[in-house]
C-alpha positions in Angstrom: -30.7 138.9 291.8 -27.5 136.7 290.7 -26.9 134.6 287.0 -27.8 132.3 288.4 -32.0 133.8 289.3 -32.6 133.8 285.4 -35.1 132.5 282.8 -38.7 132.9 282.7 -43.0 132.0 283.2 -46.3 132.0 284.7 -48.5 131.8 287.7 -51.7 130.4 288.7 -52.4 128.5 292.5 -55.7 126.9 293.7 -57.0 126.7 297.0 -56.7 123.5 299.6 -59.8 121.0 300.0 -59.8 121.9 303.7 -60.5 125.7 302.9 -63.4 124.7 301.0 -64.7 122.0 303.7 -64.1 124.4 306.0 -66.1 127.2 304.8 -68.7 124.3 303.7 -68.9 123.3 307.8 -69.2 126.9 308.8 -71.8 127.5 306.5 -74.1 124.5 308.0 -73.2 125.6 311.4 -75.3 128.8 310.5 -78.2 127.0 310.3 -78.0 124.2 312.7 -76.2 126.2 315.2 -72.8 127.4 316.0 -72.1 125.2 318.3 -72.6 121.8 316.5 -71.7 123.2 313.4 -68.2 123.5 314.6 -67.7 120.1 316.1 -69.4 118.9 313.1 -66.9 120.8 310.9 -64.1 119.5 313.1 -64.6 116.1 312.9 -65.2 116.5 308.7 -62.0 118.1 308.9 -59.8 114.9 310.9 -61.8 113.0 308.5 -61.0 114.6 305.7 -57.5 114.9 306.3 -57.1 110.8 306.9 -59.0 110.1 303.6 -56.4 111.8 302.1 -53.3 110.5 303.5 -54.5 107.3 303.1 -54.9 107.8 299.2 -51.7 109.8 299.1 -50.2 106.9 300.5 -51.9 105.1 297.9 -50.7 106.9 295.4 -47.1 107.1 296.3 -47.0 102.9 296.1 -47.4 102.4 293.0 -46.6 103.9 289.4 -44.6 107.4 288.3 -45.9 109.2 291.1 -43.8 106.5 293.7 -40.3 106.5 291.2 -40.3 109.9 291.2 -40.5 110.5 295.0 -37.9 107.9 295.6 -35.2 109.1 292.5 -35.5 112.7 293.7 -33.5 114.6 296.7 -35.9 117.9 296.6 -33.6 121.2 298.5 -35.6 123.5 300.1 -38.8 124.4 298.0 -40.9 126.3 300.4 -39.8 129.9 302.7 -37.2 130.7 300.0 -35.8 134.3 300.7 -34.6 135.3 297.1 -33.1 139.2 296.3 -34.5 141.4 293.4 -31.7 144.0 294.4 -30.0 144.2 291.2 -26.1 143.2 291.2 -23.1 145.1 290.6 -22.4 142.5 287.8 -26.2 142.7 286.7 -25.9 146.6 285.9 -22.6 145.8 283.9 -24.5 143.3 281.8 -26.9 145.9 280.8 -24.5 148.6 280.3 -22.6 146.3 278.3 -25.6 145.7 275.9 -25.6 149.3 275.6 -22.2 149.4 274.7 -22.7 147.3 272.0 -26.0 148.5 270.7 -24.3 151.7 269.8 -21.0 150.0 268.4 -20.1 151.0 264.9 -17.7 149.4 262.7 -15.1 150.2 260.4 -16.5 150.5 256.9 -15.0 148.5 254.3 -15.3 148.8 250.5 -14.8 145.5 248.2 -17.1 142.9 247.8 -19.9 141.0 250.0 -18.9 137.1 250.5 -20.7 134.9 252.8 -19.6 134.9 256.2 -19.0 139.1 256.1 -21.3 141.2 258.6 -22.7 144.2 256.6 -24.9 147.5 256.6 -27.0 147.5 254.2 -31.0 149.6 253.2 -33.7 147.8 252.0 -37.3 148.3 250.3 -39.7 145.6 250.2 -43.3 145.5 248.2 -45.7 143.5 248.0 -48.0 143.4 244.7 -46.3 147.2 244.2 -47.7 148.4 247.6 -44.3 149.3 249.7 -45.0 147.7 253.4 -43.4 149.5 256.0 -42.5 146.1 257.9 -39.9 145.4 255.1 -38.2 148.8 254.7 -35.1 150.0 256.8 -31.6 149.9 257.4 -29.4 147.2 259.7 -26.7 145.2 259.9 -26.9 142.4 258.1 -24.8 138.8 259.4 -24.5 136.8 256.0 -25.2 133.4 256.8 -26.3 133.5 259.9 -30.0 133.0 259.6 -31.2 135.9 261.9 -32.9 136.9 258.7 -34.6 134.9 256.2 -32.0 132.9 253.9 -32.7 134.4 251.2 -32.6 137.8 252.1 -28.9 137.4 253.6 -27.7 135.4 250.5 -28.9 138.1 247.9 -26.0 140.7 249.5 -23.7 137.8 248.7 -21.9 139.1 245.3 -22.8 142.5 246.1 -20.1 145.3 245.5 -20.7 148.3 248.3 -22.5 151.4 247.1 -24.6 149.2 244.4 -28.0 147.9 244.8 -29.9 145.1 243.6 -33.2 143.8 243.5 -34.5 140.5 244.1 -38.1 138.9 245.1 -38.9 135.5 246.9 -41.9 133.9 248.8 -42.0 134.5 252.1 -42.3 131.2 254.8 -45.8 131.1 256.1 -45.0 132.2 259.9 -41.8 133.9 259.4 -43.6 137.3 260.4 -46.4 136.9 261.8 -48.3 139.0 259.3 -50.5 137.4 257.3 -50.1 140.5 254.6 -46.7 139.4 254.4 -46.4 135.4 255.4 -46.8 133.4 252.1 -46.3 136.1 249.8 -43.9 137.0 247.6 -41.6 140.1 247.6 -39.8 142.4 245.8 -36.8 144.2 247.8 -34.5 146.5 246.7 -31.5 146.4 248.6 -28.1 148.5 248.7 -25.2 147.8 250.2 -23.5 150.5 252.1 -20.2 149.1 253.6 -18.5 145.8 254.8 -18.6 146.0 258.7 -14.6 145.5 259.9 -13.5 145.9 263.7 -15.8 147.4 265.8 -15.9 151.5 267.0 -16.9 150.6 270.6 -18.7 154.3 272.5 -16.9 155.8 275.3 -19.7 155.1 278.1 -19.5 159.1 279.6 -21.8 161.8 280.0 -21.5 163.2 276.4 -22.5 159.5 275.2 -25.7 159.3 278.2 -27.1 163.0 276.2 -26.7 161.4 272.6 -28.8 158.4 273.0 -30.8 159.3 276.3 -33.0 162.6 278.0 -30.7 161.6 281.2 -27.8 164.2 281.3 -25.2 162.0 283.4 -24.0 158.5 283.7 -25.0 158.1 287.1 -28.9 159.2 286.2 -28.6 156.7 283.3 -27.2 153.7 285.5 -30.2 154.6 288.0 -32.2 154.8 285.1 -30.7 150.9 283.8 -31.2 149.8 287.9 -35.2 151.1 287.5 -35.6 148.3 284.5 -33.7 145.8 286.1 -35.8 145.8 289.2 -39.1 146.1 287.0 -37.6 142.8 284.9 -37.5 140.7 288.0 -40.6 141.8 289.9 -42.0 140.2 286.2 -39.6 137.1 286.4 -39.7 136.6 290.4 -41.6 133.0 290.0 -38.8 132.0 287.5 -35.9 132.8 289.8 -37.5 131.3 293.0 -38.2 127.9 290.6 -34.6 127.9 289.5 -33.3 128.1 293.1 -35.4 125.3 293.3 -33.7 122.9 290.5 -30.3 123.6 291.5 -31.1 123.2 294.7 -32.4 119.2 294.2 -30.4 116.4 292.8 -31.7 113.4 290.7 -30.9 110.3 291.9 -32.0 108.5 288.7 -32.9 109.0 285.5 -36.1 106.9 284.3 -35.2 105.7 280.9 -38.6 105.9 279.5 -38.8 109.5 280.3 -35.4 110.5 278.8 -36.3 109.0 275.3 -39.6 110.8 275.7 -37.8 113.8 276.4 -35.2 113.7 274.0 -38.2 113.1 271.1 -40.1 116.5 272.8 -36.7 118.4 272.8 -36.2 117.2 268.6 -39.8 118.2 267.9 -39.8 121.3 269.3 -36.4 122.3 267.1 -38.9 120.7 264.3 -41.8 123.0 265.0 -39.4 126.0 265.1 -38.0 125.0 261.5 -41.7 124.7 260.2 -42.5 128.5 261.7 -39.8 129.8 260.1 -40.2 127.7 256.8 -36.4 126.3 256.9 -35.3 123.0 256.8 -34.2 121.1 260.2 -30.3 121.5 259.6 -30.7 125.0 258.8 -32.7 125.0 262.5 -30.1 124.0 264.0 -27.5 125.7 262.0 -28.9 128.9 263.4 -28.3 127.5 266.9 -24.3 126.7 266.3 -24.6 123.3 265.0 -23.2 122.1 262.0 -26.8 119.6 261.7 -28.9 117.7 263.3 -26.9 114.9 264.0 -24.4 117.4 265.5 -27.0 118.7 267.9 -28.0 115.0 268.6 -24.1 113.8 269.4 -23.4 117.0 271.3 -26.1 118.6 272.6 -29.7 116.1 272.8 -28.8 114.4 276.5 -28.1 117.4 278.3 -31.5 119.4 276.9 -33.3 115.9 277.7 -32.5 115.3 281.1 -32.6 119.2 282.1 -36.1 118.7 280.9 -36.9 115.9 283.0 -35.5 117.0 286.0 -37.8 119.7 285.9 -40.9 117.2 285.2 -39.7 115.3 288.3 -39.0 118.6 291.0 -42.3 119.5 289.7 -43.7 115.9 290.5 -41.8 115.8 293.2 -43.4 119.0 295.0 -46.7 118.0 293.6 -46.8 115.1 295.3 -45.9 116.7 299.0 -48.6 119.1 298.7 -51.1 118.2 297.0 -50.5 120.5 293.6 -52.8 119.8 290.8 -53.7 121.9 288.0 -57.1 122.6 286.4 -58.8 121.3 283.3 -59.1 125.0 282.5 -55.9 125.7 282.8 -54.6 122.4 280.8 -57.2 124.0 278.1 -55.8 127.8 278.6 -52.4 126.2 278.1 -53.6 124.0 275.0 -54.9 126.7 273.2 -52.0 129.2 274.0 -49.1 126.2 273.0 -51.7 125.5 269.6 -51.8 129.5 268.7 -48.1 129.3 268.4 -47.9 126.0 266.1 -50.7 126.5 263.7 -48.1 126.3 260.9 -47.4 122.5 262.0 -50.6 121.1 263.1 -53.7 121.4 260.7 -56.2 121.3 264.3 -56.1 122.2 267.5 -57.1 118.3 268.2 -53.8 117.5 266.5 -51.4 119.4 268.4 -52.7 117.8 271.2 -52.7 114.4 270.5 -48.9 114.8 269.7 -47.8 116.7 272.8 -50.2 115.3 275.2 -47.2 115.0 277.7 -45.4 118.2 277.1 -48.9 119.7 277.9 -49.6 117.8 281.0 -46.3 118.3 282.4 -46.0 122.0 281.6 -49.4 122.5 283.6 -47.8 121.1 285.9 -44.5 122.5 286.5 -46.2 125.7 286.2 -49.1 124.8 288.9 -45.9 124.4 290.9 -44.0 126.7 289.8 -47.0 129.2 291.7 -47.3 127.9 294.4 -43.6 128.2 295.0 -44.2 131.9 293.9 -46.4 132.3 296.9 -44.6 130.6 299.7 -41.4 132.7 298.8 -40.4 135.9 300.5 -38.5 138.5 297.8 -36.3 141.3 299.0 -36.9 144.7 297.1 -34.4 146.7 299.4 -31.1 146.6 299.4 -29.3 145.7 302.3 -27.5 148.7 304.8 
């Protein structure tokens, strides 16, 4: 399991035509005989198998299907042999997250400005009922929009070891919680200390029996390897389908589908903003970009044609052997996609209207994306 084995998604495969006609033949050979029934299944079979090259062939003359198979140069899709043996490097990434999940930081007095990283308590109520969901303790990054605007601008001001209280509504979507989500609240909030450099752990046994049951480093790291290996039995179909892409080269771009791409990649920043009831430039604020237009000048092509060459592998593959997805699991897809939009979309008839091709291609790539999953051979042992 390398970097470059990473992201994540589904699975779902159906079964050839000729398994069906197949077990179709064998089933009238039971009653008209063995004997016939076989060469009758045999020659349904060559049949069969014409009729379908023939409209393949068909197929690949004329529209998307046929600029697709000529613009891409698949690599090798099918027998793939991809590791799950975690990495040296792999095990350092996760110890390293450790590392820092148990970093302190010097604790500054003076006062909060925006930009400052600091620890603060909070209490939040609804109608004078205290919610649980809204009470705790973190570290709070002023301005950077991990939590809701408003909460991280209230510490602005703020002298350590005083609190404050302030309400405001919360953004329908922002929690999830539709006993929080539109409502307003009332926090109280203190501010314990201005975060200054970081107090990084020393990674021994003495740290392992602090945070863990595990008494040693080395039980720890085995402990760390266990998860790792768990993470990409789950994730398997993503690395095998990412071997895939940067295996294959694009010849050309299709124009069409890179505008169409680029207005997919804008709307889903757009959806995000309307979830979490901020404007667009705040959106992509949170994502390092100074606005929109930033992300557009800097950022837009390369998300857009990343996107379509994974419409076109996916087509690509589809087309060689004869992937198609069901109308169930278009719908299952639909309904999954529409569950997680409701705040943008006032039906279910909407949000598919306007993301008719994101849906149709995601079935898609993850049809193929399956079917890949099955024809590749992972290795759970390490090598002696």
């Amino acid at each position: 399991m390398s970097d470059k084995n990473q992201k994540k998604e589904l699975e779902r495969n159906g079964k050839k035509m000729w398994q069906i006609i197949a077990a179709c033949c064998l089933a009238g050979g039971l009653v008209i005989g063995f004997a016939i029934g076989t060469a009758f299944g045999y020659g349904m079979d060559r049949a069969r198998t014409r009729i379908a090259k023939e409209k393949q062939a068909e197929k690949e003359k004329s529209g998307k299907y046929y600029k697709v198979a000529k613009e891409v140069e698949l690599g090798k899709y099918k027998g793939l042999k991809i590791s799950l043996v975690p990495t040296e490097e792999d095990l350092q990434n996760e110890i390293d997250s450790v590392i820092q999940e148990y970093t302190n930081y010097e604790q500054k007095k003076g006062t909060a400005h925006d930009g400052d990283m600091v620890y603060g308590e909070f209490e939040g109520s609804i109608g004078g009922v205290k919610m649980d969901e809204l009470c705790g303790s973190d570290y709070i990054d002023i301005g950077s929009n991990e939590w809701l605007e408003d909460f991280e601008s209230a510490f602005i001001g703020m002298k350590t070891g005083k609190t404050k209280k302030v309400s405001f509504k919360v953004p329908e979507g922002a929690y999830g919680n539709e006993r929080i989500d539109g409502k307003t609240v009332k926090f109280k909030l203190k501010l314990k200390y201005i975060c200054g450099d970081a107090i990084e752990p020393d990674y021994n046994n003495e740290f392992i029996q602090s945070i863990s049951d595990y008494q040693t480093v080395d039980e720890y790291n085995a402990h760390l390897r266990e998860e790792l290996v768990k993470s990409a039995e789950e994730e398997k179909a993503e690395y095998a389908w990412s071997e895939v892409m940067e295996g294959s080269d694009i010849k050309n771009y299709p124009e069409d589908m890179v505008a169409a791409a680029k207005e997919e990649v804008l709307q889903g920043y757009y959806d995000m903003a309307d979830v979490q009831g901020c404007t667009r430039d705040e959106m992509f604020q949170s994502f390092g970009f100074a606005d929109e237009g930033d992300f557009v000048d800097n950022q837009l092509e390369e998300l857009a044609l990343d996107t379509v060459k994974e419409d076109m592998v996916a087509q690509a593959v589809a087309n060689k052997e004869g992937i198609s997805y069901t109308e169930k699991e278009y719908r299952s897809l639909l309904e999954e996609e529409y569950e997680n939009n409701k705040s943008s979309y006032d039906s279910e008839e909407e949000y598919e209207k306007s993301n008719k091709n994101y849906l149709e291609r995601t079935s898609l790539i993850e049809k193929v994306k399956s079917w890949i999953d099955k024809e590749t051979t992972y290795e759970r042992d390490e090598k002696k």
